[in-house]
C-alpha positions in Angstrom: -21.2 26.8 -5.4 -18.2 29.6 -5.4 -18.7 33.0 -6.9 -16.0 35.5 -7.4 -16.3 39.3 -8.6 -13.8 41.1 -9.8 -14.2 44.8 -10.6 -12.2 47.1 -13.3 -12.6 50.9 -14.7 -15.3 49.5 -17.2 -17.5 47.0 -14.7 -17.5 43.8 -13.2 -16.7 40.5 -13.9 -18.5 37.7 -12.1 -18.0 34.1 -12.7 -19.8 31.6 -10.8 -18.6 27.6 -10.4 -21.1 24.8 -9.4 -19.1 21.4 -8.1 -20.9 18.2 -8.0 -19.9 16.8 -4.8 -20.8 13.3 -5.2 -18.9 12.7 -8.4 -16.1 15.6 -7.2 -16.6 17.4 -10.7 -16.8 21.0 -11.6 -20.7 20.9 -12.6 -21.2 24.4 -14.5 -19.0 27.2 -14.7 -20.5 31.0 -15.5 -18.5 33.9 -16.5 -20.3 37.4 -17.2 -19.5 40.7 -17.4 -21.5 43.3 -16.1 -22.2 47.3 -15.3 -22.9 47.8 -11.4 -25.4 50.4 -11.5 -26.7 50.2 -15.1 -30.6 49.9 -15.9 -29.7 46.5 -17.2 -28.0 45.6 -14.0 -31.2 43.7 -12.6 -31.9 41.8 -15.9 -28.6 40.6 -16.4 -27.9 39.3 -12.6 -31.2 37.6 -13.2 -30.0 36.1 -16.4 -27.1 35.2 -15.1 -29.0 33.0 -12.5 -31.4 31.6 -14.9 -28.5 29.9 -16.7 -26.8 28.4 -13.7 -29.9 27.0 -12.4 -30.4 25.5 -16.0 -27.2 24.4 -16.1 -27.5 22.3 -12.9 -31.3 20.9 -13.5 -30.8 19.9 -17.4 -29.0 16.7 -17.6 -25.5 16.9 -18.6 -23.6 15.9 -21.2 -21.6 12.4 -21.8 -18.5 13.0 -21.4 -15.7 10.9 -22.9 -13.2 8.9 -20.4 -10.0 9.6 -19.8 -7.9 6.7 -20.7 -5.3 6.4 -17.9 -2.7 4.3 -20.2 -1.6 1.2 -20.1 -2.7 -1.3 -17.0 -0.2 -3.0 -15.0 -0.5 -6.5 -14.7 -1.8 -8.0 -11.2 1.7 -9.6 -10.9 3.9 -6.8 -11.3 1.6 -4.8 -8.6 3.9 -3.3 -5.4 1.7 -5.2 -3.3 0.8 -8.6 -4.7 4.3 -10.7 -3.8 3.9 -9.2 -0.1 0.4 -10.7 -0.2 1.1 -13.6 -1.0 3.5 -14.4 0.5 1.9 -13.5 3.8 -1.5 -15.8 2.7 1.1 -18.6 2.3 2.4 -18.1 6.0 -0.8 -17.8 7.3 -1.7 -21.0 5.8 1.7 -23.0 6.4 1.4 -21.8 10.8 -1.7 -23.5 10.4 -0.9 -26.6 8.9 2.0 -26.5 11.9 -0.5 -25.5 14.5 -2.2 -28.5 13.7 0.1 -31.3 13.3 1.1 -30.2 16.6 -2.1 -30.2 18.5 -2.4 -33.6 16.7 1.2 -34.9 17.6 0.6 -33.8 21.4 -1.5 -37.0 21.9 -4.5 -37.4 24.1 -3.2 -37.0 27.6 -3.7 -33.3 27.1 -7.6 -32.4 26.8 -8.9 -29.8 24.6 -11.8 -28.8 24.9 -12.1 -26.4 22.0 -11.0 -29.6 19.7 -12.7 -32.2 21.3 -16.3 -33.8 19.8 -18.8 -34.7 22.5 -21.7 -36.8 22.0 -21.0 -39.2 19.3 -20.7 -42.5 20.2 
């Protein structure tokens, strides 16, 4: 919650802001002018809290989305190409990693490759 006061020849002005923090939105936002020192003084300030704990405990209100415009497609995203292109080369030094262990013959053990107990 932020509050602010701002004082003039004729009173004060106090506005008041709730933010909900989970969905970083302004929740409620208050704005009252009042007479420091008047009899009223006490009722209003109390008013003035009444409504902002209303405002925060009553559901609120659907709001419409925003439509942000047209989507680009998944193709024509900065990343993608890069992506790709680095999946393919991750998959083609495999392929190469393996036709060479393969081509190296048997005269060089390895253990991490070889399958042990079936005869």
């Amino acid at each position: 919650m932020v509050g602010a006061a701002q004082s003039s020849a004729t009173g004060a002005t106090v506005e008041l802001v709730a933010y909900d923090l989970t969905k970083k939105t302004r929740a409620v936002g208050l704005k009252k002018s009042i007479l420091p020192g008047s009899p009223s003084f006490k009722a209003e300030t109390s008013a003035l809290a009444l409504q902002l704990v209303d405002a925060l405990v009553k559901p609120a209100t659907a709001v419409a989305k925003v439509d942000d415009g047209p989507s680009i497609p998944l193709t024509q995203q900065v990343w993608f190409w890069p992506a790709v292109g680095a999946a393919a080369a991750v998959v083609v030094g495999g392929v190469v990693t393996g036709i060479a262990l393969a081509a190296s013959g048997p005269d060089h053990p390895r253990p991490g490759l070889t399958i042990t107990g079936i005869p």
